[in-house]
PDB file of N, H, CA, C and O in Angstrom:
ATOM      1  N   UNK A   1      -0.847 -63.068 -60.038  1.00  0.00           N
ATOM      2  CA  UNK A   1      -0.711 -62.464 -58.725  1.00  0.00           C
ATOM      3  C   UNK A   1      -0.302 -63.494 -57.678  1.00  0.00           C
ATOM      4  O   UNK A   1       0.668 -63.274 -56.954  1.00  0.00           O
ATOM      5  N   UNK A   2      -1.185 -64.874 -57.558  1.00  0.00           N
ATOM      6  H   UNK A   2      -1.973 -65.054 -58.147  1.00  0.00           H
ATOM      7  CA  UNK A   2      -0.613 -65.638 -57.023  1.00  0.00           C
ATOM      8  C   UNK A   2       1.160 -66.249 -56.886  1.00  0.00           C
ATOM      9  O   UNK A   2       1.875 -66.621 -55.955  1.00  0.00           O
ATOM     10  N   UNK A   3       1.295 -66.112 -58.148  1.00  0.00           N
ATOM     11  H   UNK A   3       0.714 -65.809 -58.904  1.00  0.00           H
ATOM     12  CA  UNK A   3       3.098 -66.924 -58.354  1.00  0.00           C
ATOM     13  C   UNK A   3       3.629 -65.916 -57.536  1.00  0.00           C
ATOM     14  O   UNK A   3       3.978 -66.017 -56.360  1.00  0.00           O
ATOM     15  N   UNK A   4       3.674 -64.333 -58.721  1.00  0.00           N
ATOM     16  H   UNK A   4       3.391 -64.251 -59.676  1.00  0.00           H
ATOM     17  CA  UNK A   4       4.088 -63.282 -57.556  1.00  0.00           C
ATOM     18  C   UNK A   4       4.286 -63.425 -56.076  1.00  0.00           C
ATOM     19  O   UNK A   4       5.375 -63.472 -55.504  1.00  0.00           O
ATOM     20  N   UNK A   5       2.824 -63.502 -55.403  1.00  0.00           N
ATOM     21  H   UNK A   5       1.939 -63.464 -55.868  1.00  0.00           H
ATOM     22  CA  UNK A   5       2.845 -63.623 -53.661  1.00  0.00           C
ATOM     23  C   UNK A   5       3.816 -64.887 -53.505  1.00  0.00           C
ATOM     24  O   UNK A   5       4.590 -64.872 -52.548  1.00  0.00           O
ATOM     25  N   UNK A   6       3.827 -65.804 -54.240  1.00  0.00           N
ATOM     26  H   UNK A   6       3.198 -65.816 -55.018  1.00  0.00           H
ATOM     27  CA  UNK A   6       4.378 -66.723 -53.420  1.00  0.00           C
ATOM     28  C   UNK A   6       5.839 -67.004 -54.172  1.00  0.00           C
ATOM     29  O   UNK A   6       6.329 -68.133 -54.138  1.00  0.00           O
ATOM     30  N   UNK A   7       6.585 -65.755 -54.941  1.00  0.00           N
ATOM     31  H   UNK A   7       6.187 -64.838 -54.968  1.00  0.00           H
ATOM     32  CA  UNK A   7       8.054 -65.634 -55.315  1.00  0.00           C
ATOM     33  C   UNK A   7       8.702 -64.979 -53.945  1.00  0.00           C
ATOM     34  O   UNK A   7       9.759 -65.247 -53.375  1.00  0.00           O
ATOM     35  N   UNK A   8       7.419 -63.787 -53.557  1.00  0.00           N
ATOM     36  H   UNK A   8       6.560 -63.570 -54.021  1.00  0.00           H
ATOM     37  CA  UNK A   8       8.097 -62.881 -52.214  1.00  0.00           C
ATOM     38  C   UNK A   8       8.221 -63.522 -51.438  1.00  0.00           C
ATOM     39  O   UNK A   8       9.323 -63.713 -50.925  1.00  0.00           O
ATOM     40  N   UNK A   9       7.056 -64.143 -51.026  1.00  0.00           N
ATOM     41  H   UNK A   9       6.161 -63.987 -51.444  1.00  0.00           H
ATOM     42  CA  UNK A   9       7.675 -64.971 -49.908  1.00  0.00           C
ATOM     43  C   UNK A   9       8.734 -66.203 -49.513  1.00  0.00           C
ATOM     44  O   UNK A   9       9.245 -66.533 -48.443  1.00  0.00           O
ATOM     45  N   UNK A  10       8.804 -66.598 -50.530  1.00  0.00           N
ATOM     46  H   UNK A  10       8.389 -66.330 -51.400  1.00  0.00           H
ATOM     47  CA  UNK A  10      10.024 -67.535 -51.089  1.00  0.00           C
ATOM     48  C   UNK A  10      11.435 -66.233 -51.058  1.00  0.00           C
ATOM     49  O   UNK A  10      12.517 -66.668 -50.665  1.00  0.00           O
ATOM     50  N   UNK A  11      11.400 -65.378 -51.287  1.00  0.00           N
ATOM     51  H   UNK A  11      10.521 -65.024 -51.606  1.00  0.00           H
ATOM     52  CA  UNK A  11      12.553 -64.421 -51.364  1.00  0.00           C
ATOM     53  C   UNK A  11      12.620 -64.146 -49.639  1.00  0.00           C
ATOM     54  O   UNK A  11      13.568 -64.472 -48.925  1.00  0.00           O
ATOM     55  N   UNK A  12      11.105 -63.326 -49.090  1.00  0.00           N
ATOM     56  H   UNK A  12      10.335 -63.061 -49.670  1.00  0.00           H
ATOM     57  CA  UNK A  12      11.434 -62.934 -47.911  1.00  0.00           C
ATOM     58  C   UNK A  12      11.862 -64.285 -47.116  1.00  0.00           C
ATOM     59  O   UNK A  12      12.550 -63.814 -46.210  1.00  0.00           O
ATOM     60  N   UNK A  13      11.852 -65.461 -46.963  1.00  0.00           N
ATOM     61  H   UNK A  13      11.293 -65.843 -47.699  1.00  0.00           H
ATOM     62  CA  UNK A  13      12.303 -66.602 -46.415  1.00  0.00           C
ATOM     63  C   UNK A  13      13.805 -66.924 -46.151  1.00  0.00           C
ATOM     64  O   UNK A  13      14.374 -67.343 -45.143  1.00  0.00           O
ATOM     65  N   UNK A  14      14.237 -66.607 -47.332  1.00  0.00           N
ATOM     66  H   UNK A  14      13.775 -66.267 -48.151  1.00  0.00           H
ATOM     67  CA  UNK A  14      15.346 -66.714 -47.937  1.00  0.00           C
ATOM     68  C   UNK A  14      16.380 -65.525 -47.005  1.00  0.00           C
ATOM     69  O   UNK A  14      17.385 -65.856 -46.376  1.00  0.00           O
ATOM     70  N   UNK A  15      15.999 -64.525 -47.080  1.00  0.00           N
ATOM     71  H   UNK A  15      15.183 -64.255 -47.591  1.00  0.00           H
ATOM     72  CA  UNK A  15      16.582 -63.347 -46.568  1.00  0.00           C
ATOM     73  C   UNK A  15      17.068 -63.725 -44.847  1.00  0.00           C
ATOM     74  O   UNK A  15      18.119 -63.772 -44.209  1.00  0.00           O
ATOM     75  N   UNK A  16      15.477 -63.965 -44.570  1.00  0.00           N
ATOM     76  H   UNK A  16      14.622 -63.927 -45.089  1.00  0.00           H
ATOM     77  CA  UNK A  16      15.278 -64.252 -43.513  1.00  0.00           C
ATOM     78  C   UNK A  16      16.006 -65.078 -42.266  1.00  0.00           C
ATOM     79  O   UNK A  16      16.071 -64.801 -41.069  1.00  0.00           O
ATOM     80  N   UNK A  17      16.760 -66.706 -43.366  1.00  0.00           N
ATOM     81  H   UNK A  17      16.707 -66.931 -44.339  1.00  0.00           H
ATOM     82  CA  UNK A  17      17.640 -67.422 -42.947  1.00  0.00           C
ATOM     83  C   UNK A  17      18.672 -67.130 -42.897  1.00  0.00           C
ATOM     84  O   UNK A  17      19.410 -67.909 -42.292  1.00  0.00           O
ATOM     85  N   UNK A  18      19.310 -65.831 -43.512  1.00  0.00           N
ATOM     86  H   UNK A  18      18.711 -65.199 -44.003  1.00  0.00           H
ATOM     87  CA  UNK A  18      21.121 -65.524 -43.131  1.00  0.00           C
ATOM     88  C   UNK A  18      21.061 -64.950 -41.969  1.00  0.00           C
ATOM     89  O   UNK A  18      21.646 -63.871 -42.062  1.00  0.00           O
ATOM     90  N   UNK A  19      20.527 -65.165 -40.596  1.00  0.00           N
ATOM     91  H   UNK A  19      20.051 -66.041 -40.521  1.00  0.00           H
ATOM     92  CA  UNK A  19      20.402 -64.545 -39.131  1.00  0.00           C
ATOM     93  C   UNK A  19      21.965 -64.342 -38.494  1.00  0.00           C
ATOM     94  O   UNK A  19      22.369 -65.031 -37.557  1.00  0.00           O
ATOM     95  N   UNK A  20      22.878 -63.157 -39.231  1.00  0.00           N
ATOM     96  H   UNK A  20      22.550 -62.598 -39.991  1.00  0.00           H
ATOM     97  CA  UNK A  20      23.833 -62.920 -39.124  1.00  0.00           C
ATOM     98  C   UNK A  20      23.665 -62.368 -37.881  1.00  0.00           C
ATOM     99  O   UNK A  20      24.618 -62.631 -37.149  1.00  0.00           O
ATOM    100  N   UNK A  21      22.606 -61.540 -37.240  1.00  0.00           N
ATOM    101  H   UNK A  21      21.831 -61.326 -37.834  1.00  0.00           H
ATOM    102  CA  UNK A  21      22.335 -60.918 -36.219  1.00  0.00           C
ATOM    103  C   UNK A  21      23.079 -61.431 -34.583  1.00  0.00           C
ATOM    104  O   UNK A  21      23.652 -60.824 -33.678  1.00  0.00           O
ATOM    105  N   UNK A  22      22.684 -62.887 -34.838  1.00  0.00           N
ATOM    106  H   UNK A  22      22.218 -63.380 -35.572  1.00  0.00           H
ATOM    107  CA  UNK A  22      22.815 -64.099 -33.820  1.00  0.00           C
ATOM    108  C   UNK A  22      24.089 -64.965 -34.016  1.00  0.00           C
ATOM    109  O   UNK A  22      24.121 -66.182 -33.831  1.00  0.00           O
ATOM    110  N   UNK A  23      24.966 -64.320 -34.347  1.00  0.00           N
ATOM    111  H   UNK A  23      24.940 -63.332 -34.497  1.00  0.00           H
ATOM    112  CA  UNK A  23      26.352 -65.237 -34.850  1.00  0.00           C
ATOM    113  C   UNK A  23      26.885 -65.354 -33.753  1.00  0.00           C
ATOM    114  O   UNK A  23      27.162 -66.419 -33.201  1.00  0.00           O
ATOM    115  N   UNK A  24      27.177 -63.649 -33.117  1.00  0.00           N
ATOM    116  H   UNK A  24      26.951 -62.784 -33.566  1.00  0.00           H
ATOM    117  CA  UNK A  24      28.409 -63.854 -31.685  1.00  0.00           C
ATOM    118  C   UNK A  24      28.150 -64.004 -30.898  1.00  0.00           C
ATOM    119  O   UNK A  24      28.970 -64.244 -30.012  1.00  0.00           O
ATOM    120  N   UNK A  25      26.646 -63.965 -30.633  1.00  0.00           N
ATOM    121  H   UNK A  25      25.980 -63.771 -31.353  1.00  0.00           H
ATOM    122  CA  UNK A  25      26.492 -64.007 -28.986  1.00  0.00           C
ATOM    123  C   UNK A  25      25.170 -65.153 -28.286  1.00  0.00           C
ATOM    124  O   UNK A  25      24.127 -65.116 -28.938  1.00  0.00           O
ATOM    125  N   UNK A  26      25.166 -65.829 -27.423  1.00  0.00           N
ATOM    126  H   UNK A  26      26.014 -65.859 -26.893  1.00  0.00           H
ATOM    127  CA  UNK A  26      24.092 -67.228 -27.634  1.00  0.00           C
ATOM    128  C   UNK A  26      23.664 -66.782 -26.439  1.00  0.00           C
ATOM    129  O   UNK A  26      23.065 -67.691 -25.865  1.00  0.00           O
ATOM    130  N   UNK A  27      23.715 -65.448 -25.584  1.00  0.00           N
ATOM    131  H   UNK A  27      24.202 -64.709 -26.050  1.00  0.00           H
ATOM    132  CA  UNK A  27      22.710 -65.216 -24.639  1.00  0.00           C
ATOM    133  C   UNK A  27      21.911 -63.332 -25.563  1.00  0.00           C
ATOM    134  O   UNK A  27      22.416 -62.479 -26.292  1.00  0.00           O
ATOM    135  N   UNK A  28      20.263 -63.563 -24.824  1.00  0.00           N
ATOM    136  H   UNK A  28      19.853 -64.256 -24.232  1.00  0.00           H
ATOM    137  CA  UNK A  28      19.925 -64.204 -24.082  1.00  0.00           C
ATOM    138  C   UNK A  28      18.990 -65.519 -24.296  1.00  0.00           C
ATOM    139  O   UNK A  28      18.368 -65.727 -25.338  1.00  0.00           O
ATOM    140  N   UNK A  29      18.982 -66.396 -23.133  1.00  0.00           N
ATOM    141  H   UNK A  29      19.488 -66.227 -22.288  1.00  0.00           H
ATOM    142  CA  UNK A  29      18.730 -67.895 -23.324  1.00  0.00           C
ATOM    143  C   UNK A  29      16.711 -67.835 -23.842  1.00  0.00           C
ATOM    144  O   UNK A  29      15.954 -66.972 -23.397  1.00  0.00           O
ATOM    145  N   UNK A  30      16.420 -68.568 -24.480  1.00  0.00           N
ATOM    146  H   UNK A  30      17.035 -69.270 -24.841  1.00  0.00           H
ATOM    147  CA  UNK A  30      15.148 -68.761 -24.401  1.00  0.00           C
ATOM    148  C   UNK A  30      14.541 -69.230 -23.706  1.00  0.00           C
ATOM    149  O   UNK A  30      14.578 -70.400 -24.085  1.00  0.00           O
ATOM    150  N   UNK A  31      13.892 -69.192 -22.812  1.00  0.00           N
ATOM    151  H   UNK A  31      13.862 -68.241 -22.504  1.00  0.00           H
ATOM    152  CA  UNK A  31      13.007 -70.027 -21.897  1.00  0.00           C
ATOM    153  C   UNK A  31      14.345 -70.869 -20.838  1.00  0.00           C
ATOM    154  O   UNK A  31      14.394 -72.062 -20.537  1.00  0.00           O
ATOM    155  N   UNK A  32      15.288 -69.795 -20.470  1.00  0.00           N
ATOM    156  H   UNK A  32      15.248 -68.826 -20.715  1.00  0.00           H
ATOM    157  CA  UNK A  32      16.607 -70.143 -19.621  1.00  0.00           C
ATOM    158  C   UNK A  32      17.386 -71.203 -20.258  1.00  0.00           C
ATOM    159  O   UNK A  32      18.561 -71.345 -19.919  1.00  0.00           O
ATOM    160  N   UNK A  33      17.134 -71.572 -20.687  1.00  0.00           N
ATOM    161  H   UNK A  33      16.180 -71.456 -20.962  1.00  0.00           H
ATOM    162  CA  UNK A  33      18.386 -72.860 -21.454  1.00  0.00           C
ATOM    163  C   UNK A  33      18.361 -72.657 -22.890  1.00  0.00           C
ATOM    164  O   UNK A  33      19.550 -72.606 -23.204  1.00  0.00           O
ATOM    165  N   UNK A  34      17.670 -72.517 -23.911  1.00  0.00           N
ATOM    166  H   UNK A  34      16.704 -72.559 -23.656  1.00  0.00           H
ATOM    167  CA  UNK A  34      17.779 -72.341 -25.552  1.00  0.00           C
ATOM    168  C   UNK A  34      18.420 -71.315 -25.434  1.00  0.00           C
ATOM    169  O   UNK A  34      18.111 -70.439 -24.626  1.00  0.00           O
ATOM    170  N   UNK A  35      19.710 -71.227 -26.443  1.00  0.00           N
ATOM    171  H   UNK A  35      19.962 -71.939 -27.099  1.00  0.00           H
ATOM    172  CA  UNK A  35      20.158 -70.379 -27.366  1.00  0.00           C
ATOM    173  C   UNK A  35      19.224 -69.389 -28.206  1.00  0.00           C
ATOM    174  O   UNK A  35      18.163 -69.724 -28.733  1.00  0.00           O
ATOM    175  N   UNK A  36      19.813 -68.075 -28.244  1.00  0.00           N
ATOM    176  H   UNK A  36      20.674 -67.803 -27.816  1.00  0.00           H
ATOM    177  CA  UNK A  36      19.062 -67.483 -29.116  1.00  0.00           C
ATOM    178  C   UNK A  36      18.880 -68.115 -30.671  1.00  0.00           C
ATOM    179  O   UNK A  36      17.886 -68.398 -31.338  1.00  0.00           O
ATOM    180  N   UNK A  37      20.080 -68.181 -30.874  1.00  0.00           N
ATOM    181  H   UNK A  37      20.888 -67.951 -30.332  1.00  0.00           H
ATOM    182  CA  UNK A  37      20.296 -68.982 -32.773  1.00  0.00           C
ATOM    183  C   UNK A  37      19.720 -69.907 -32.770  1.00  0.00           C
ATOM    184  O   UNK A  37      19.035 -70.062 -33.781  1.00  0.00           O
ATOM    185  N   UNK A  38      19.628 -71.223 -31.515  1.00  0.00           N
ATOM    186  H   UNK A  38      20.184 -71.097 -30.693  1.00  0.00           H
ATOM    187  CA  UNK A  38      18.592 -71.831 -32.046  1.00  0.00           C
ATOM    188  C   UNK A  38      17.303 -71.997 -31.782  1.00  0.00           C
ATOM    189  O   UNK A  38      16.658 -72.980 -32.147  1.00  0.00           O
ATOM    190  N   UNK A  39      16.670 -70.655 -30.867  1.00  0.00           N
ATOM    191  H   UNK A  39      17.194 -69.857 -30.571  1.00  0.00           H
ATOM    192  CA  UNK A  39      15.391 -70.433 -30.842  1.00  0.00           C
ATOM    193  C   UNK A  39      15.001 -70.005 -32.307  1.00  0.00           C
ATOM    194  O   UNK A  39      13.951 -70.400 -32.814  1.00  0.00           O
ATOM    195  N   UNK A  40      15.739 -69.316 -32.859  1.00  0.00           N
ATOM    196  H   UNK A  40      16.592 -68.995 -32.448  1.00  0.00           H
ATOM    197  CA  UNK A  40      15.542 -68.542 -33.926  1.00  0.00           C
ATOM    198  C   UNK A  40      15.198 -69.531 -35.434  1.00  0.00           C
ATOM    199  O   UNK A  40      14.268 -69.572 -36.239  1.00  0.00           O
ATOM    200  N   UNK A  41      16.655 -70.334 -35.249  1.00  0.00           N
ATOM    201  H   UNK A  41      17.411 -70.301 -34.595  1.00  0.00           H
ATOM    202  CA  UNK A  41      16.347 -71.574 -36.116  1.00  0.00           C
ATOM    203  C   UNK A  41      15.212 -72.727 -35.931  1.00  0.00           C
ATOM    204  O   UNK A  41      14.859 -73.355 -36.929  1.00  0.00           O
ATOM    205  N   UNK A  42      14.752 -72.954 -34.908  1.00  0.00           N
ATOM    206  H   UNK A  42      15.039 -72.444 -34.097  1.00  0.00           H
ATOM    207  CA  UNK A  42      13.177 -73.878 -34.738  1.00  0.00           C
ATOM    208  C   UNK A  42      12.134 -72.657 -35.268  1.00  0.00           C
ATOM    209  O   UNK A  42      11.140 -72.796 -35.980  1.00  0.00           O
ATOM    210  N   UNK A  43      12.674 -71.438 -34.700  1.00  0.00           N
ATOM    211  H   UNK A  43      13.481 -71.325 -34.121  1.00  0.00           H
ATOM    212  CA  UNK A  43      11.155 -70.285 -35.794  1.00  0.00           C
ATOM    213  C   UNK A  43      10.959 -70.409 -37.233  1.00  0.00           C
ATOM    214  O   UNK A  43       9.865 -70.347 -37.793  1.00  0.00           O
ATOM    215  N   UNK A  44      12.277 -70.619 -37.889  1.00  0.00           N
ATOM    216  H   UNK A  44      13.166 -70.669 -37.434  1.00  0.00           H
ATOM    217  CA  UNK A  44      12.629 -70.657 -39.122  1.00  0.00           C
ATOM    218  C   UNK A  44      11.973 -71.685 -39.775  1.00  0.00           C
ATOM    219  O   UNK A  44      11.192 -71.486 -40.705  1.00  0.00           O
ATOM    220  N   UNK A  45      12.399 -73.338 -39.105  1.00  0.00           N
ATOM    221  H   UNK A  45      13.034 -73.499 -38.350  1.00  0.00           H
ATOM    222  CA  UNK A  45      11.983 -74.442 -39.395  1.00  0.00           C
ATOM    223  C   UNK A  45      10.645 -74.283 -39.865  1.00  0.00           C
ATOM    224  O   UNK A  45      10.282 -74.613 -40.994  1.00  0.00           O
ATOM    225  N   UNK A  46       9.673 -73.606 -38.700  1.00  0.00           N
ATOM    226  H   UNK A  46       9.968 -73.338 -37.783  1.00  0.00           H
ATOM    227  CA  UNK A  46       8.088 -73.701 -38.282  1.00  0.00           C
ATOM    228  C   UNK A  46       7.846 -73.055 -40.026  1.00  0.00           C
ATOM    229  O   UNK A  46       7.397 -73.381 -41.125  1.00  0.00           O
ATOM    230  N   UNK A  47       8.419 -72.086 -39.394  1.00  0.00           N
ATOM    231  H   UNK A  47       8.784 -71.821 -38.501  1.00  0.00           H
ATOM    232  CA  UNK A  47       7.994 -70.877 -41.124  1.00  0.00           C
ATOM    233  C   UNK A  47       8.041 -71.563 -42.685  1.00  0.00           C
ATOM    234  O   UNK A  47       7.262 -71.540 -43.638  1.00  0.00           O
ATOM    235  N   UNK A  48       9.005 -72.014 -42.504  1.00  0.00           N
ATOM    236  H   UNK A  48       9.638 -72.033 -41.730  1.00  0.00           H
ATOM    237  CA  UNK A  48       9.561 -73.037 -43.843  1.00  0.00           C
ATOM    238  C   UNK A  48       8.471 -74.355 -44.384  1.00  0.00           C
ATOM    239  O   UNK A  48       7.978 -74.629 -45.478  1.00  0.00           O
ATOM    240  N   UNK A  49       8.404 -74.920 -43.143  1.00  0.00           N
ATOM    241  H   UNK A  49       8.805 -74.697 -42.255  1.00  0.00           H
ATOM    242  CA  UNK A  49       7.208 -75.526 -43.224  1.00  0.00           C
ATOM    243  C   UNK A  49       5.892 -75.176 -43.238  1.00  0.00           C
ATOM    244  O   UNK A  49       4.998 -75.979 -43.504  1.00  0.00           O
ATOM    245  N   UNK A  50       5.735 -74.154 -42.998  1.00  0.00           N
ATOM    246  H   UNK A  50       6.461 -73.502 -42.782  1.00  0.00           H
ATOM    247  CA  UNK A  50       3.976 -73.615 -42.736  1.00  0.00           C
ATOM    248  C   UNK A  50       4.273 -72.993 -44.675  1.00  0.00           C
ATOM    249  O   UNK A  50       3.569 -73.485 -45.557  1.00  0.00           O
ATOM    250  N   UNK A  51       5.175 -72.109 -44.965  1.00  0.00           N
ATOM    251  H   UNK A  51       5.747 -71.709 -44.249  1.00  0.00           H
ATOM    252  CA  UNK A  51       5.484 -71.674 -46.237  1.00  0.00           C
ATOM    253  C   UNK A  51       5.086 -72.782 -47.366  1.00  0.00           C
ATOM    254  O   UNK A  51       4.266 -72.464 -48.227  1.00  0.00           O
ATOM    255  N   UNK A  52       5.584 -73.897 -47.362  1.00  0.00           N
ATOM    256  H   UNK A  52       6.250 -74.155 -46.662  1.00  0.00           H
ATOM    257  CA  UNK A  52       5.663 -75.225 -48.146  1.00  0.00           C
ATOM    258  C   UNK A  52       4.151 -75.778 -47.846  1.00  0.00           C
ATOM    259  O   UNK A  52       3.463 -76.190 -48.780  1.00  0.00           O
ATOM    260  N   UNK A  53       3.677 -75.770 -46.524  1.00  0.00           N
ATOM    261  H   UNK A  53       4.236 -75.436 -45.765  1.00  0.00           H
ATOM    262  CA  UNK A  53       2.123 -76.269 -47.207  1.00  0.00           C
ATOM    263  C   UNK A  53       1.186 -75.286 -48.142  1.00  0.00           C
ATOM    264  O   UNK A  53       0.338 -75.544 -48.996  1.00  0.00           O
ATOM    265  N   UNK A  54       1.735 -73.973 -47.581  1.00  0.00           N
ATOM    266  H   UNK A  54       2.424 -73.764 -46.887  1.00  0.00           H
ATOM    267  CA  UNK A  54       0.831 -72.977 -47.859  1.00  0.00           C
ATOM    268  C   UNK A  54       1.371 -73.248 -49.722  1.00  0.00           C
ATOM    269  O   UNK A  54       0.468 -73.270 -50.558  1.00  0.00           O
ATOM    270  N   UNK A  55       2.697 -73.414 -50.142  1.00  0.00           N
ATOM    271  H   UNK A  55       3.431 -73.396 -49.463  1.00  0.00           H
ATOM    272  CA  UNK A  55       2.591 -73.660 -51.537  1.00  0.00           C
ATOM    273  C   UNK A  55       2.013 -74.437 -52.262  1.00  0.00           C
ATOM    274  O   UNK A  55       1.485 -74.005 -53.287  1.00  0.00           O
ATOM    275  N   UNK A  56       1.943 -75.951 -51.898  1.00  0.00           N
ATOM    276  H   UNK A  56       2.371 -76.302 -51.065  1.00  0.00           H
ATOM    277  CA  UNK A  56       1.417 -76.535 -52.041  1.00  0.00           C
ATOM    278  C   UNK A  56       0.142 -76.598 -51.941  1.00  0.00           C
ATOM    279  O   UNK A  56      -0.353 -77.650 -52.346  1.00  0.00           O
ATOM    280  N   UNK A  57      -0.858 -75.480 -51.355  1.00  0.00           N
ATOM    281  H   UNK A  57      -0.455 -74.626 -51.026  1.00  0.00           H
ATOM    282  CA  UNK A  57      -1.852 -76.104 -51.274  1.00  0.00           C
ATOM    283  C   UNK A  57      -2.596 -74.621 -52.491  1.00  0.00           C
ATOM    284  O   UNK A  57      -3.787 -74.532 -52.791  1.00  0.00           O
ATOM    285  N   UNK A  58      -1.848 -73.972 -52.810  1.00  0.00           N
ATOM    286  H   UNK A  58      -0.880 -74.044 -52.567  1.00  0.00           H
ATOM    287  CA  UNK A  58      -1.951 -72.540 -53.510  1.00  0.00           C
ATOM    288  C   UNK A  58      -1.694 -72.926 -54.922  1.00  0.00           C
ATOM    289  O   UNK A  58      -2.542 -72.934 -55.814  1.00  0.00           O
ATOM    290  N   UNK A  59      -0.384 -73.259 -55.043  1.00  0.00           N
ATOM    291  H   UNK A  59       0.305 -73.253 -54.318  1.00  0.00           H
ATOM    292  CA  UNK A  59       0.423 -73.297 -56.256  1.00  0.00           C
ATOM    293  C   UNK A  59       0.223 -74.275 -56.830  1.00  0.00           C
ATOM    294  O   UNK A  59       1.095 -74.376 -57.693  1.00  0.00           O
ATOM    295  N   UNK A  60      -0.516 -75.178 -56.863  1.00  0.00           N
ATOM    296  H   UNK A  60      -1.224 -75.095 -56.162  1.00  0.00           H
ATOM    297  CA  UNK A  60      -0.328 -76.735 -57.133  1.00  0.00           C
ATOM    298  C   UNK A  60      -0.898 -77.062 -58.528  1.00  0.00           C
ATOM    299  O   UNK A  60      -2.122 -77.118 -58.652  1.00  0.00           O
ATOM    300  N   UNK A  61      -0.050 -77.293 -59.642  1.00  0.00           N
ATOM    301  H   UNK A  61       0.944 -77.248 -59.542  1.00  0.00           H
ATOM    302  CA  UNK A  61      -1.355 -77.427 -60.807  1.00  0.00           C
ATOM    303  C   UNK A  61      -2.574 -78.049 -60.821  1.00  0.00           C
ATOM    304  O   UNK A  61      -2.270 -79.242 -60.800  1.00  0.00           O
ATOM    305  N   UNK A  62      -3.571 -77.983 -60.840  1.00  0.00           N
ATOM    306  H   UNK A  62      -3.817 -77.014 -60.856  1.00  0.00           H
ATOM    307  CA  UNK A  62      -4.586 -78.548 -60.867  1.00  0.00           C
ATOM    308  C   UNK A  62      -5.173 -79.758 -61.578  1.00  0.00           C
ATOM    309  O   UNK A  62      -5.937 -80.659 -61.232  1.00  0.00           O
ATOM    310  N   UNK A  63      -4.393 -79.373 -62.944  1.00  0.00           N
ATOM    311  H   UNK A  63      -3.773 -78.640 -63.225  1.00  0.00           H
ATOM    312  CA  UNK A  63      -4.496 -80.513 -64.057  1.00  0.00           C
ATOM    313  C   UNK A  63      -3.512 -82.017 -63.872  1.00  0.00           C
ATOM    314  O   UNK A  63      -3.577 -82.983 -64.632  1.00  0.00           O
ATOM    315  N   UNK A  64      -2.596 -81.893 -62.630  1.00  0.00           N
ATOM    316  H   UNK A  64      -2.543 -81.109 -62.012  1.00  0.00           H
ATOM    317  CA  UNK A  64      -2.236 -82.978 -62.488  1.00  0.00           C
ATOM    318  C   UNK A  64      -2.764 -84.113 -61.599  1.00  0.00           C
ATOM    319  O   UNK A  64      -2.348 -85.268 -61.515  1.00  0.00           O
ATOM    320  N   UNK A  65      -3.805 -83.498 -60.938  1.00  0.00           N
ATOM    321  H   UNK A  65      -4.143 -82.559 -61.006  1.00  0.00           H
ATOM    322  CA  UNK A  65      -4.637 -84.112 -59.802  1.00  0.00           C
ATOM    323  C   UNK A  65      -5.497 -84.993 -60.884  1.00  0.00           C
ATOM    324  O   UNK A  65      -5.663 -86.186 -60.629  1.00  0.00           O
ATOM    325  N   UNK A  66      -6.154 -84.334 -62.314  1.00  0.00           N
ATOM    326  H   UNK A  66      -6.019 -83.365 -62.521  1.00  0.00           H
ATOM    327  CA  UNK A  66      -7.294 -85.110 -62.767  1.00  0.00           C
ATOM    328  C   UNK A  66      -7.060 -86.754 -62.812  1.00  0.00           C
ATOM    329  O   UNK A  66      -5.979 -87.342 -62.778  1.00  0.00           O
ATOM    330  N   UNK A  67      -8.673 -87.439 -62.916  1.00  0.00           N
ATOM    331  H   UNK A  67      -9.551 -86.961 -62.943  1.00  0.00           H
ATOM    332  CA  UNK A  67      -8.249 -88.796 -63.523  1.00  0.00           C
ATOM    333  C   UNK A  67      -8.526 -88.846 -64.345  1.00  0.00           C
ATOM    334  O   UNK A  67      -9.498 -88.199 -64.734  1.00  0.00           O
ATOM    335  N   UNK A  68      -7.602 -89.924 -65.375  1.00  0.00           N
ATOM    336  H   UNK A  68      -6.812 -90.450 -65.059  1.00  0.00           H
ATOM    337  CA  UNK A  68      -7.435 -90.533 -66.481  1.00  0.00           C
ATOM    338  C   UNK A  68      -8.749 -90.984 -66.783  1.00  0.00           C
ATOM    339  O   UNK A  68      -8.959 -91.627 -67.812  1.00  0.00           O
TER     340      UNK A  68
END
C-alpha cells in the first residue's frame, strides 16, 4: 500500500509539472511583481521537495541503515 501511495504521488507530481495552463499569459502578477509561471514553479519546487523527504523518510529500506 505504501509503494502504491507513493507511485501516485510520484505520477500526480509529474502531471502536475506540464503547467500548460500558464504558457501565454504572465499576468496576473503575484504579490505585484512575480509572474504567474513562476509563482507556480517555486509551488512546484516546495512540493517536489516536501514529496522527496516524505519518500525518503517512508520508502527507505530499512535493512540498509543496519550495522555490520
Amino acid at each position: 500500500m505504501r509503494n502504491a501511495m507513493a507511485w501516485l504521488a510520484i505520477g500526480a507530481l509529474l502531471l502536475a509539472h506540464q503547467d500548460w495552463w500558464n504558457w501565454s499569459t504572465a499576468y496576473p502578477l503575484a504579490f505585484g511583481f512575480l509572474p504567474v509561471g513562476l509563482w507556480y514553479h517555486a509551488l512546484f519546487t516546495l512540493a517536489a521537495a516536501l514529496l522527496m523527504a516524505g519518500l525518503v523518510h517512508w520508502c527507505w529500506p530499512s535493512g540498509l541503515e543496519r550495522d555490520e
